[in-house]
CHARMM internal coordinates of N, CA and C (Angstrom, degrees):
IC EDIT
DIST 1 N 1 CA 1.4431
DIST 1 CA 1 C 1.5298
ANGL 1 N 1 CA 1 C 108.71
DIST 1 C 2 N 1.6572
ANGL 1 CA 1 C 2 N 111.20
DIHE 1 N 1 CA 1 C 2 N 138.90
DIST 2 N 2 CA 1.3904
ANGL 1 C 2 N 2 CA 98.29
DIHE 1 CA 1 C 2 N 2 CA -171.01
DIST 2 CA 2 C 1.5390
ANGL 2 N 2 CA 2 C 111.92
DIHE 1 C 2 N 2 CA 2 C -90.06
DIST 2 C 3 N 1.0433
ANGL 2 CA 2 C 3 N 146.59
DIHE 2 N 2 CA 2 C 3 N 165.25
DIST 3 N 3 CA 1.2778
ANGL 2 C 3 N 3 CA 135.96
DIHE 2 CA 2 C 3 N 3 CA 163.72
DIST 3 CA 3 C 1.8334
ANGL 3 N 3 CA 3 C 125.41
DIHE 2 C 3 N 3 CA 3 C -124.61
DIST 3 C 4 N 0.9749
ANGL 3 CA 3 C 4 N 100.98
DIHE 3 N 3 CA 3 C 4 N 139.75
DIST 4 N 4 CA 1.4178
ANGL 3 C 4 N 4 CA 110.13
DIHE 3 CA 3 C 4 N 4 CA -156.80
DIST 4 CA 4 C 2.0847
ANGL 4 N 4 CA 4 C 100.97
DIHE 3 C 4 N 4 CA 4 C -75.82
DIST 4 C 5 N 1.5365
ANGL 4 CA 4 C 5 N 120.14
DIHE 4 N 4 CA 4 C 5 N 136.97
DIST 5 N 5 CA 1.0734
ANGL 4 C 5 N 5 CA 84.80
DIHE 4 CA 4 C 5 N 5 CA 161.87
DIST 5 CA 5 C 1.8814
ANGL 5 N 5 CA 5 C 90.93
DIHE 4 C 5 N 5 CA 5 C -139.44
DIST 5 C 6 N 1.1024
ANGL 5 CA 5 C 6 N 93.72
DIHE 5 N 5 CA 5 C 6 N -172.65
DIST 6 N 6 CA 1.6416
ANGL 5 C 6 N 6 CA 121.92
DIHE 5 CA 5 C 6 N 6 CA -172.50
DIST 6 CA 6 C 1.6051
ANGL 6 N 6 CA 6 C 112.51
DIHE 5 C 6 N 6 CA 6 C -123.76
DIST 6 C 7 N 1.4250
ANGL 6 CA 6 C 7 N 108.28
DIHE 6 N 6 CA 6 C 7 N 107.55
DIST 7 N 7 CA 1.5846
ANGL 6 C 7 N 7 CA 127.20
DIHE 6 CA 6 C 7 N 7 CA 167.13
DIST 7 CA 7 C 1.6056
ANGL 7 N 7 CA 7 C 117.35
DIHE 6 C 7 N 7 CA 7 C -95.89
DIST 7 C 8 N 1.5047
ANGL 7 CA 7 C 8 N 110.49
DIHE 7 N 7 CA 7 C 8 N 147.24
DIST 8 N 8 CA 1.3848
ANGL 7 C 8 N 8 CA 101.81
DIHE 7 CA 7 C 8 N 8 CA 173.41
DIST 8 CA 8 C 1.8699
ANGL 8 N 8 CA 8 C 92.72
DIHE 7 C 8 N 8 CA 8 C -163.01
DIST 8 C 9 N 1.1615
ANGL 8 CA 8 C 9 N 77.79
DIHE 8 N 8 CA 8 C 9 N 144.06
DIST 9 N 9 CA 1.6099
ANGL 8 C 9 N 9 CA 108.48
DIHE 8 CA 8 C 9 N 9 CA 173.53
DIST 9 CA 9 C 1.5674
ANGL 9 N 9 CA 9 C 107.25
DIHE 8 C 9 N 9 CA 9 C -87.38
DIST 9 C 10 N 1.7206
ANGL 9 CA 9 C 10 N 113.63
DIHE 9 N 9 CA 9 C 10 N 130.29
DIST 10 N 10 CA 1.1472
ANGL 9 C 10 N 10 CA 90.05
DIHE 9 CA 9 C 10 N 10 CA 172.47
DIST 10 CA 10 C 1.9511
ANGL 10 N 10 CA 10 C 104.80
DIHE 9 C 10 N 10 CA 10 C -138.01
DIST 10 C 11 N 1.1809
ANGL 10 CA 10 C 11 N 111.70
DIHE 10 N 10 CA 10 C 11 N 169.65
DIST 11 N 11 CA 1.7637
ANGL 10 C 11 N 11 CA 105.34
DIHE 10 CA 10 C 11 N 11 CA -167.50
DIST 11 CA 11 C 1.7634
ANGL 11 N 11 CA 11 C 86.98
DIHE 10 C 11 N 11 CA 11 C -115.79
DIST 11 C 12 N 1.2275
ANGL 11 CA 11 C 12 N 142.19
DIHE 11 N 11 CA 11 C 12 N 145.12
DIST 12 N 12 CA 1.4398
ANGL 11 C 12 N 12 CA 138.65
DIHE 11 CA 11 C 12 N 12 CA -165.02
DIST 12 CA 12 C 1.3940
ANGL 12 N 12 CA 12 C 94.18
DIHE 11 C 12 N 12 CA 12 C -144.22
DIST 12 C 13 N 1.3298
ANGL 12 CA 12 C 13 N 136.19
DIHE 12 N 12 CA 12 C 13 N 143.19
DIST 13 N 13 CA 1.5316
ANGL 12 C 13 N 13 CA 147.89
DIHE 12 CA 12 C 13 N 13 CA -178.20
DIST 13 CA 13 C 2.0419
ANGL 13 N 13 CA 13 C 91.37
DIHE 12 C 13 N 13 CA 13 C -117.25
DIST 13 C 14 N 1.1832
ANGL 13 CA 13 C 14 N 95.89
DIHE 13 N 13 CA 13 C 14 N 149.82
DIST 14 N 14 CA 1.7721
ANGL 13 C 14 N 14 CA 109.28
DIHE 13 CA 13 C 14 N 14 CA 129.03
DIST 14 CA 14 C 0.9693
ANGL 14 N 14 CA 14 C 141.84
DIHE 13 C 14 N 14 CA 14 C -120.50
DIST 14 C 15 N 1.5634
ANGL 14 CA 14 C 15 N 122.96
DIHE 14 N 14 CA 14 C 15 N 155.96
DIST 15 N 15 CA 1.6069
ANGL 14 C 15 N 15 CA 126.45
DIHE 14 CA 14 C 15 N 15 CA -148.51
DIST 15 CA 15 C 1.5325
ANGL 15 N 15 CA 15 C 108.27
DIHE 14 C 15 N 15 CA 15 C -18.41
DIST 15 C 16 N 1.5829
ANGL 15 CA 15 C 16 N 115.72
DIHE 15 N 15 CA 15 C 16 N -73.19
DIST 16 N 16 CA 1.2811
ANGL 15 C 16 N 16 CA 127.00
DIHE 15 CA 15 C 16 N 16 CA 174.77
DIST 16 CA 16 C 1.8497
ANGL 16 N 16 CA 16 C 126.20
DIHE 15 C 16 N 16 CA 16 C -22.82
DIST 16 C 17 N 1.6832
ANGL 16 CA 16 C 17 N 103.34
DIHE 16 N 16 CA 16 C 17 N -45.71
DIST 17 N 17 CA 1.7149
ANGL 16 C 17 N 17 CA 122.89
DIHE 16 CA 16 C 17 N 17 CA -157.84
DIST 17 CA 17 C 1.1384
ANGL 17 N 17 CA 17 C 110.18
DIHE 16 C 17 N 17 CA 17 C 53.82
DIST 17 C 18 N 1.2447
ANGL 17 CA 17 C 18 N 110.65
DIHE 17 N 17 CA 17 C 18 N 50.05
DIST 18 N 18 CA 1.6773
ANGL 17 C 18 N 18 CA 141.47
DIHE 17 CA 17 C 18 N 18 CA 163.62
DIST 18 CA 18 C 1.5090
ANGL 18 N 18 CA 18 C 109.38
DIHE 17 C 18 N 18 CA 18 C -79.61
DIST 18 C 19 N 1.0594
ANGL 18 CA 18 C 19 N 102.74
DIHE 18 N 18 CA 18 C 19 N -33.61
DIST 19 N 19 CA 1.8090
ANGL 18 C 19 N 19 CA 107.83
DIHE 18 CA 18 C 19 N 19 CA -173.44
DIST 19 CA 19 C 1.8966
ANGL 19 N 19 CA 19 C 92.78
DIHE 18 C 19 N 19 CA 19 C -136.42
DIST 19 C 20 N 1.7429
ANGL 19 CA 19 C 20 N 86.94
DIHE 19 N 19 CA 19 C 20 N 135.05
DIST 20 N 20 CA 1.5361
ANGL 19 C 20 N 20 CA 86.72
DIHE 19 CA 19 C 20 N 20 CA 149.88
DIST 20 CA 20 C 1.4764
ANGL 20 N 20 CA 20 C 108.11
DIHE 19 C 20 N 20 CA 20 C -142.56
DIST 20 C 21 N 1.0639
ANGL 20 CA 20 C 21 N 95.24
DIHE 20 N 20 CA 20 C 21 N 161.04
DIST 21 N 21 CA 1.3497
ANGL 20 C 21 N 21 CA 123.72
DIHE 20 CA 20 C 21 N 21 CA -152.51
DIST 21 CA 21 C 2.0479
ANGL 21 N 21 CA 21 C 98.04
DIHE 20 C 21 N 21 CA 21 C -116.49
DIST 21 C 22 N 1.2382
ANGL 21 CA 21 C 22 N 113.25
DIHE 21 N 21 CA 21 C 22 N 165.79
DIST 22 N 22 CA 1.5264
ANGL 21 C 22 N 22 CA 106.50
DIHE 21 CA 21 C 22 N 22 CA 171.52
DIST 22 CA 22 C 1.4227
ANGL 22 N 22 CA 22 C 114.81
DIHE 21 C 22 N 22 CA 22 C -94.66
DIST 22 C 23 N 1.7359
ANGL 22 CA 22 C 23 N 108.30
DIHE 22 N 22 CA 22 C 23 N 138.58
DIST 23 N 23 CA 1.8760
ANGL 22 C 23 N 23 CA 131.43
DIHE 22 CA 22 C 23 N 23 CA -153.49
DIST 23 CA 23 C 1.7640
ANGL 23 N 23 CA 23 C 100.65
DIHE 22 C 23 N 23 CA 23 C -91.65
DIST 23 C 24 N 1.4776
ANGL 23 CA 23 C 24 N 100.15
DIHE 23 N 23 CA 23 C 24 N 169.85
DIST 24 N 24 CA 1.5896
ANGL 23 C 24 N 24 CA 101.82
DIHE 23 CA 23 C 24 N 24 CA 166.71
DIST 24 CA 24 C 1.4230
ANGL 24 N 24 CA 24 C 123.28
DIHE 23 C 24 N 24 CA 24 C -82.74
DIST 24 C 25 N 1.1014
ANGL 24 CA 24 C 25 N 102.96
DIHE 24 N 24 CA 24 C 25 N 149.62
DIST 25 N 25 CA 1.5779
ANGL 24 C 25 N 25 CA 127.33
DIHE 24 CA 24 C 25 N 25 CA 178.22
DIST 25 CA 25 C 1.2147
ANGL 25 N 25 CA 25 C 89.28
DIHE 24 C 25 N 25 CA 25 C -155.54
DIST 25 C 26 N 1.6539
ANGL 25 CA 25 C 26 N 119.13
DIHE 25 N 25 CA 25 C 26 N 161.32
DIST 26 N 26 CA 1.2023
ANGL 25 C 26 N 26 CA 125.63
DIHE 25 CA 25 C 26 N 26 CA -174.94
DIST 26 CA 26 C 2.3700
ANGL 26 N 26 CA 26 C 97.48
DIHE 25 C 26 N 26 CA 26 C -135.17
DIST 26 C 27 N 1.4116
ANGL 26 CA 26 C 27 N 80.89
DIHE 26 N 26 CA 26 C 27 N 139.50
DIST 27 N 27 CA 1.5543
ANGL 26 C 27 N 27 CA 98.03
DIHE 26 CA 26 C 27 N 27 CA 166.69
DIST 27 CA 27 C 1.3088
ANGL 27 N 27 CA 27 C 130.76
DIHE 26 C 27 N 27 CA 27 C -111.86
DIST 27 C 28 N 1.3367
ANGL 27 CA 27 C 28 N 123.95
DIHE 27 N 27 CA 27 C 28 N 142.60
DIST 28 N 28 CA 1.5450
ANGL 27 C 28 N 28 CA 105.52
DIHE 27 CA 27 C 28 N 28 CA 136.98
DIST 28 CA 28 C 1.0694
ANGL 28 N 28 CA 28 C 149.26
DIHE 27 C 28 N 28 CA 28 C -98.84
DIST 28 C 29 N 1.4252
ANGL 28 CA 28 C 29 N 113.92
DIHE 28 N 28 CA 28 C 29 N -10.75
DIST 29 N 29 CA 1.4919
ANGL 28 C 29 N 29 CA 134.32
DIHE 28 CA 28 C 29 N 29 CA 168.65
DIST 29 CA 29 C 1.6075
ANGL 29 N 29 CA 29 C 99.09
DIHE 28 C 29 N 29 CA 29 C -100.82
DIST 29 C 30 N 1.4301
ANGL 29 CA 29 C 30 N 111.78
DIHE 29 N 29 CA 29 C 30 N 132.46
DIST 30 N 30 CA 1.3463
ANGL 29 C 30 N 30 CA 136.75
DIHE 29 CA 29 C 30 N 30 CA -168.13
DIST 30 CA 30 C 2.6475
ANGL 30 N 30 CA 30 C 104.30
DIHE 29 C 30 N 30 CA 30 C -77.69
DIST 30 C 31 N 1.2747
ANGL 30 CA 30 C 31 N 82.46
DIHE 30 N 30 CA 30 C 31 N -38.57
DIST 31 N 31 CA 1.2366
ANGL 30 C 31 N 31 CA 77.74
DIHE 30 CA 30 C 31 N 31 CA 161.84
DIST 31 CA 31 C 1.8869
ANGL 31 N 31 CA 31 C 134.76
DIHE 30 C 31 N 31 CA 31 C -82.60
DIST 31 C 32 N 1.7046
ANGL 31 CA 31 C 32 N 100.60
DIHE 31 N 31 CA 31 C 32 N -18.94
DIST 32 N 32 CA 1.4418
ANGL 31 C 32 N 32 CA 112.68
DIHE 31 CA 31 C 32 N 32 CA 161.95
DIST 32 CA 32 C 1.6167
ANGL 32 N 32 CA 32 C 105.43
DIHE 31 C 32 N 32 CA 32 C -45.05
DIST 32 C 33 N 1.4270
ANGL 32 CA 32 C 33 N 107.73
DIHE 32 N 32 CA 32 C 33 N -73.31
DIST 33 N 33 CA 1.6240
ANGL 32 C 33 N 33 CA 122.51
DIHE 32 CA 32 C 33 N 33 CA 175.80
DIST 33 CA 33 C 1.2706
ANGL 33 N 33 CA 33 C 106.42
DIHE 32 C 33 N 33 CA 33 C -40.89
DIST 33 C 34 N 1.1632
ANGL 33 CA 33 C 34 N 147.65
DIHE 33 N 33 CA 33 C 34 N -45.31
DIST 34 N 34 CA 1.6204
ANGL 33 C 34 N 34 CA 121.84
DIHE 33 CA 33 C 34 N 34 CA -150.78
DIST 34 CA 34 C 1.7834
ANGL 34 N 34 CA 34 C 73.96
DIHE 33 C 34 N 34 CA 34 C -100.98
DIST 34 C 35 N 1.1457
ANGL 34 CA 34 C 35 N 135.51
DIHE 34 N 34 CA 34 C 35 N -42.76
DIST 35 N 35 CA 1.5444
ANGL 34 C 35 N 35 CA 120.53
DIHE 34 CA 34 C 35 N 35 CA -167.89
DIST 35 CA 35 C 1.2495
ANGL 35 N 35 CA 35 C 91.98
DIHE 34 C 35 N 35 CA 35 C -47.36
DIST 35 C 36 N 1.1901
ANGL 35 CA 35 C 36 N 131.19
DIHE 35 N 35 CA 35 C 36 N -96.40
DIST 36 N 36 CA 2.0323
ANGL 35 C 36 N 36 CA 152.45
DIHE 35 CA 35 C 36 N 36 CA 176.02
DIST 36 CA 36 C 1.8656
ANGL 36 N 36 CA 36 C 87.87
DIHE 35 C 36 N 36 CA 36 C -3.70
DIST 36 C 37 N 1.3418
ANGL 36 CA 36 C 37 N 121.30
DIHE 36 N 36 CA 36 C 37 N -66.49
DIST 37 N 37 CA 1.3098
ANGL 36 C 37 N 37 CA 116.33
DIHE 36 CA 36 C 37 N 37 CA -155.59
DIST 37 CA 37 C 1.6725
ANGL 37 N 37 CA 37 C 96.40
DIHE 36 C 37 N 37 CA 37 C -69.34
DIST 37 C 38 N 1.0236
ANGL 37 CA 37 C 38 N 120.63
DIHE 37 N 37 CA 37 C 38 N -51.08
DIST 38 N 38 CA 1.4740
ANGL 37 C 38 N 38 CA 112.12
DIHE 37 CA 37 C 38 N 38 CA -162.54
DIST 38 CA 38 C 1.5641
ANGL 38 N 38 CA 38 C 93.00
DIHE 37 C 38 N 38 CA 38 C -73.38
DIST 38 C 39 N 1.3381
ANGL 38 CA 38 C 39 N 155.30
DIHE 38 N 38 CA 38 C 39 N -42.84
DIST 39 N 39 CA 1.4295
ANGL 38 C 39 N 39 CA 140.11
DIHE 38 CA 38 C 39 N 39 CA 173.98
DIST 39 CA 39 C 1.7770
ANGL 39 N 39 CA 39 C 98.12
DIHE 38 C 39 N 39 CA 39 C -58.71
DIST 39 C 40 N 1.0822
ANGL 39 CA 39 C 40 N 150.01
DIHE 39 N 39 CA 39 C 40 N -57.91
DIST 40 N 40 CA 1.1927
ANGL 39 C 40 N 40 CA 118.90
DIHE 39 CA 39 C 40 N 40 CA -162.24
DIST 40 CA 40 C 1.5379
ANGL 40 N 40 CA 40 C 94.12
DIHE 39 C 40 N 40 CA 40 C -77.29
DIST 40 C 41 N 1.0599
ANGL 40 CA 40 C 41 N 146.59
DIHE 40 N 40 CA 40 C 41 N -67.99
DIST 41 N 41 CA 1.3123
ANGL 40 C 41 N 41 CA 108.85
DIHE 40 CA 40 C 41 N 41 CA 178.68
DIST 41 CA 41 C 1.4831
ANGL 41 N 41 CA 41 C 155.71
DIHE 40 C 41 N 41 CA 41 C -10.90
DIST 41 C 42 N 1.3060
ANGL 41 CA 41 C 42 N 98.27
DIHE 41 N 41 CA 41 C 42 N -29.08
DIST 42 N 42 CA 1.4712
ANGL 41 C 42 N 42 CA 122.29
DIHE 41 CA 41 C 42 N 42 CA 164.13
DIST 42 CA 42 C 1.5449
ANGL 42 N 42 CA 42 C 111.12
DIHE 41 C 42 N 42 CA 42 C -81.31
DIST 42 C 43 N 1.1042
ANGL 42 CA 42 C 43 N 124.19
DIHE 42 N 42 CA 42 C 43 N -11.68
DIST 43 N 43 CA 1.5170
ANGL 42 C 43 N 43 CA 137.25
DIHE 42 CA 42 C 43 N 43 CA 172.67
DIST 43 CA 43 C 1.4469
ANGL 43 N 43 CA 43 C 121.44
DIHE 42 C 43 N 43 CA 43 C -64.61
DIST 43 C 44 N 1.6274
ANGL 43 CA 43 C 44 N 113.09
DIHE 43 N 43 CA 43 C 44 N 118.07
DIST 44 N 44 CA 1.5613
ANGL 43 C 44 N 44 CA 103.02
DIHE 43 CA 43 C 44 N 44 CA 172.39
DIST 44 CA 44 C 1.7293
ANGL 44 N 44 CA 44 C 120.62
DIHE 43 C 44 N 44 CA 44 C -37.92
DIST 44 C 45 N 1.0534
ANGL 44 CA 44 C 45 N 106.30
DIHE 44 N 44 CA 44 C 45 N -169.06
DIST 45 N 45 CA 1.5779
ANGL 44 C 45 N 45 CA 114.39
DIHE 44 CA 44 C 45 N 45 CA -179.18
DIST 45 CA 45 C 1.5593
ANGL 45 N 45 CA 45 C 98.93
DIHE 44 C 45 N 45 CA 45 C -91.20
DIST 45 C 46 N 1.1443
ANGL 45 CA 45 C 46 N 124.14
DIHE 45 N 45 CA 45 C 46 N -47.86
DIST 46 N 46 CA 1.6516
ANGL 45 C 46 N 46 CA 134.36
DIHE 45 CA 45 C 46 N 46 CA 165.13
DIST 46 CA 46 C 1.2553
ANGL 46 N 46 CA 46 C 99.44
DIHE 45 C 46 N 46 CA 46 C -42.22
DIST 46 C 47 N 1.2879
ANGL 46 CA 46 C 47 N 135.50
DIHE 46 N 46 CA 46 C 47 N -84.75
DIST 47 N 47 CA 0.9269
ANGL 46 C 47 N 47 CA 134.37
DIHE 46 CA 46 C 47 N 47 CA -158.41
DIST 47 CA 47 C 1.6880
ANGL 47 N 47 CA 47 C 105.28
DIHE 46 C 47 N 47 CA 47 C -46.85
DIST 47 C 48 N 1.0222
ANGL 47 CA 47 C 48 N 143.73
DIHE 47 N 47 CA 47 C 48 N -63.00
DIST 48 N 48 CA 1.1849
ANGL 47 C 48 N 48 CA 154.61
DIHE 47 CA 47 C 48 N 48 CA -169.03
DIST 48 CA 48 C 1.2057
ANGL 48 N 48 CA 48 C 104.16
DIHE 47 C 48 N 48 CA 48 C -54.98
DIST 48 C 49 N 1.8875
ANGL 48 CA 48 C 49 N 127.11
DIHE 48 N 48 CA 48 C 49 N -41.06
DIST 49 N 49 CA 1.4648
ANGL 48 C 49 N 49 CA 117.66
DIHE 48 CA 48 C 49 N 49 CA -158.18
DIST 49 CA 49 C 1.8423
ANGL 49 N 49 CA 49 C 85.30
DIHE 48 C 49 N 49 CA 49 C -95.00
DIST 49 C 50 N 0.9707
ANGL 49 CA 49 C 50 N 131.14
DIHE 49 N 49 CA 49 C 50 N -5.72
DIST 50 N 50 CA 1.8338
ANGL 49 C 50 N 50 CA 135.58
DIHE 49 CA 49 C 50 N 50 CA 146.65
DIST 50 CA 50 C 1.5581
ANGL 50 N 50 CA 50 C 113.51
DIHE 49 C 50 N 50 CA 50 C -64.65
DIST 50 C 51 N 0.7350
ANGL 50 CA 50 C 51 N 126.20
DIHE 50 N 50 CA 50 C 51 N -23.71
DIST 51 N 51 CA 1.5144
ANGL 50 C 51 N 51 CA 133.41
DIHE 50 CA 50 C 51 N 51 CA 151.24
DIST 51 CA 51 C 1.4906
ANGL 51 N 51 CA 51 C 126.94
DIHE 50 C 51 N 51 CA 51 C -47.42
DIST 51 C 52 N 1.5275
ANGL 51 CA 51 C 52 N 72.75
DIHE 51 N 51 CA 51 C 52 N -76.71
DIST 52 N 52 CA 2.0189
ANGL 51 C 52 N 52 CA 78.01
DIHE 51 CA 51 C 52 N 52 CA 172.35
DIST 52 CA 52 C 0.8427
ANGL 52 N 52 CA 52 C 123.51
DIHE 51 C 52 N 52 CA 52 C -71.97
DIST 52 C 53 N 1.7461
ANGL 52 CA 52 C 53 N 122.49
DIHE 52 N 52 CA 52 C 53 N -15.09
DIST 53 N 53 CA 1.4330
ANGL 52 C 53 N 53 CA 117.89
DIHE 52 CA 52 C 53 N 53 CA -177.87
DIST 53 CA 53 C 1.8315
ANGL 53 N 53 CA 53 C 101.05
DIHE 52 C 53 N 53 CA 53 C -69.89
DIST 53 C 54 N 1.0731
ANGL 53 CA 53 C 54 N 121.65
DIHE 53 N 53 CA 53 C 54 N -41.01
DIST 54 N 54 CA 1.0896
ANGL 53 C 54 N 54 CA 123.70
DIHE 53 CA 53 C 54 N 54 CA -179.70
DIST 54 CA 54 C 1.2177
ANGL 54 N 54 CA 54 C 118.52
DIHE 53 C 54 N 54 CA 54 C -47.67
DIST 54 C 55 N 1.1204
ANGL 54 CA 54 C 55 N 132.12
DIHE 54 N 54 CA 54 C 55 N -42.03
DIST 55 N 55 CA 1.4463
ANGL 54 C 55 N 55 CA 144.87
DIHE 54 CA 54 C 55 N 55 CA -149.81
DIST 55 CA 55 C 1.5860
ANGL 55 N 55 CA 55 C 106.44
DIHE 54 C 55 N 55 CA 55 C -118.45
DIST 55 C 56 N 1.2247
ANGL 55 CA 55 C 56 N 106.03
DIHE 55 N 55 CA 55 C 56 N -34.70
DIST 56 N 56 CA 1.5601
ANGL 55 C 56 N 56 CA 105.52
DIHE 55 CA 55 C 56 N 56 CA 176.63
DIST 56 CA 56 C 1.7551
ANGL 56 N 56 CA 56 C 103.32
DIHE 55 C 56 N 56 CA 56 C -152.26
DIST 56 C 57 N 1.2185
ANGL 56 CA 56 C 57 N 119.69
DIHE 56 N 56 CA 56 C 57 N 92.51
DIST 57 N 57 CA 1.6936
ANGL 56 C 57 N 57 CA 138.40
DIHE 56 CA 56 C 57 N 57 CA -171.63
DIST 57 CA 57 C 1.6227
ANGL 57 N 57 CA 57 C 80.65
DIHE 56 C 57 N 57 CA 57 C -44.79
DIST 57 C 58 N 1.7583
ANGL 57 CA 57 C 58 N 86.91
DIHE 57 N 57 CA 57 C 58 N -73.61
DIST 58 N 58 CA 1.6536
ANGL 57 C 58 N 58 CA 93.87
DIHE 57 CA 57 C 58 N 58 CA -162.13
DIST 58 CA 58 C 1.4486
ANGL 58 N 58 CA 58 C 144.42
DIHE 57 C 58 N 58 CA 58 C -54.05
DIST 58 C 59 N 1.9865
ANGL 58 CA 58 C 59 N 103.69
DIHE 58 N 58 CA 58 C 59 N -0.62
DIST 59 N 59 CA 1.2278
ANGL 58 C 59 N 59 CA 104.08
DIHE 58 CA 58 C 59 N 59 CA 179.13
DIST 59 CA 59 C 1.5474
ANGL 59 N 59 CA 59 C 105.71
DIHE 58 C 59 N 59 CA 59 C 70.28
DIST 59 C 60 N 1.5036
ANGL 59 CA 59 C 60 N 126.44
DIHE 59 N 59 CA 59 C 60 N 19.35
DIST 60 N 60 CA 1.2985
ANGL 59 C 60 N 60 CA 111.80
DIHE 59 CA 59 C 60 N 60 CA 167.75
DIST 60 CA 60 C 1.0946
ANGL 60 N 60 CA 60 C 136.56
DIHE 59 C 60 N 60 CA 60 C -77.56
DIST 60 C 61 N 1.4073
ANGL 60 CA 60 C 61 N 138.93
DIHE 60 N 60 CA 60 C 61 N 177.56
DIST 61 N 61 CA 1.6792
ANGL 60 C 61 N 61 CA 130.73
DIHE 60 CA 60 C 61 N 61 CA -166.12
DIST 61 CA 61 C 1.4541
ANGL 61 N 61 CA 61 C 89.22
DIHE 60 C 61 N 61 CA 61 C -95.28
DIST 61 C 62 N 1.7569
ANGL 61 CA 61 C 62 N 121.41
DIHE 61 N 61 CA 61 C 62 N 97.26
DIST 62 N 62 CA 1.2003
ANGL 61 C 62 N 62 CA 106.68
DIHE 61 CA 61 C 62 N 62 CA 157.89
DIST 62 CA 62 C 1.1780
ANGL 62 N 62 CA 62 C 139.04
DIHE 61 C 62 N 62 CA 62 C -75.86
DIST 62 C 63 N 1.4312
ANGL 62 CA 62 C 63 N 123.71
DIHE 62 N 62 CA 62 C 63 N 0.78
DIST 63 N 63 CA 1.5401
ANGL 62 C 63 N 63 CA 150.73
DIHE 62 CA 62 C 63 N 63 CA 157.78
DIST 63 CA 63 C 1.6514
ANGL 63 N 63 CA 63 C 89.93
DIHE 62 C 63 N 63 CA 63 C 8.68
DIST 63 C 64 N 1.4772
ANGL 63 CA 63 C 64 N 110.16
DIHE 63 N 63 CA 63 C 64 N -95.38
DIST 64 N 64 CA 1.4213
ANGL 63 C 64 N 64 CA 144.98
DIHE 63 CA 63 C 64 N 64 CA -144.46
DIST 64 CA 64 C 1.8791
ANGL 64 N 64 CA 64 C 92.61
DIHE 63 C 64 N 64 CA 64 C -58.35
DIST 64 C 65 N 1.3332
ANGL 64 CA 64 C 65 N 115.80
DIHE 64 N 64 CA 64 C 65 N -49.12
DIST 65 N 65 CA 1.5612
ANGL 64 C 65 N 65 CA 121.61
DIHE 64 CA 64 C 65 N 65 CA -170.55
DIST 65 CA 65 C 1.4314
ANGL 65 N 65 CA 65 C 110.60
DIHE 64 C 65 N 65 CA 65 C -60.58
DIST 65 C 66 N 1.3565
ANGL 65 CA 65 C 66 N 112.17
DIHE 65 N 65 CA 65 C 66 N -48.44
DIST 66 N 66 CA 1.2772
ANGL 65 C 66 N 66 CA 115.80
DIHE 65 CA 65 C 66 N 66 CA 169.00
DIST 66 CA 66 C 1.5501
ANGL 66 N 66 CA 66 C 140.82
DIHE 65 C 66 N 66 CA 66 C -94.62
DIST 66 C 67 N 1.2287
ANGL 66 CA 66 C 67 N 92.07
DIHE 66 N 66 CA 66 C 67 N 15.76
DIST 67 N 67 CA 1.7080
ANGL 66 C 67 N 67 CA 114.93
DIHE 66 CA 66 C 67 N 67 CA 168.10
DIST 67 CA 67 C 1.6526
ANGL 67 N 67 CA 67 C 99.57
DIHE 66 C 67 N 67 CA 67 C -95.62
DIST 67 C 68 N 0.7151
ANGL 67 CA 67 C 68 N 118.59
DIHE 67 N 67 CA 67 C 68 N -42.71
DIST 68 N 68 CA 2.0745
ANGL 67 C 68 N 68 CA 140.02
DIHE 67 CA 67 C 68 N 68 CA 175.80
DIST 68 CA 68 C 1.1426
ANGL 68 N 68 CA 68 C 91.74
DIHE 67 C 68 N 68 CA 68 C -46.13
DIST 68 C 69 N 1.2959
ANGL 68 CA 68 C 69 N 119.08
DIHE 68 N 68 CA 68 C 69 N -80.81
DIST 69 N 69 CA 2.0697
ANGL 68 C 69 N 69 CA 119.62
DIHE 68 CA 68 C 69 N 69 CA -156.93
DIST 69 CA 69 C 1.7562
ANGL 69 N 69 CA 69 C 97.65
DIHE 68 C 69 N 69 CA 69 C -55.11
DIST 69 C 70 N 1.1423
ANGL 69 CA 69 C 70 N 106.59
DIHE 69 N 69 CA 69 C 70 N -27.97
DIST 70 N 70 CA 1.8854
ANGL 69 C 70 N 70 CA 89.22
DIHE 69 CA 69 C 70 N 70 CA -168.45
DIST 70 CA 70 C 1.3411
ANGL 70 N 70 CA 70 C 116.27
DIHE 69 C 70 N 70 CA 70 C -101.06
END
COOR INIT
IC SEED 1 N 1 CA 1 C
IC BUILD
């Protein structure tokens, strides 16, 4: 039986956004994810905090929203 799974990339701040860390995106192929993760990694810090601005202006803890859908 095959079984389905679910990958996600994720970029993580602390309180400060002193550090970032890599954010969510979601996969289904497990090599999509490590491709996506290892290119933003290679990403300035700009580039990345343009990322999140996109996806989350406010810098909110999307933790909880995207633990919900799955």
């Amino acid at each position: 039986m095959s079984r389905e799974y679910n990958f996600w990339v994720y970029i993580v701040t602390n309180r400060n956004h002193s550090v970032l860390y890599i954010y969510y995106e979601y996969y289904r192929d497990i090599r999509d994810a490590i491709a996506r993760e290892t290119q933003l990694k290679k990403w300035s810090r700009t580039e990345k905090v343009a990322l999140i601005g996109r996806v989350s202006p406010s810098w909110l803890d999307l933790g909880v929203e995207v633990l919900q859908d799955r």
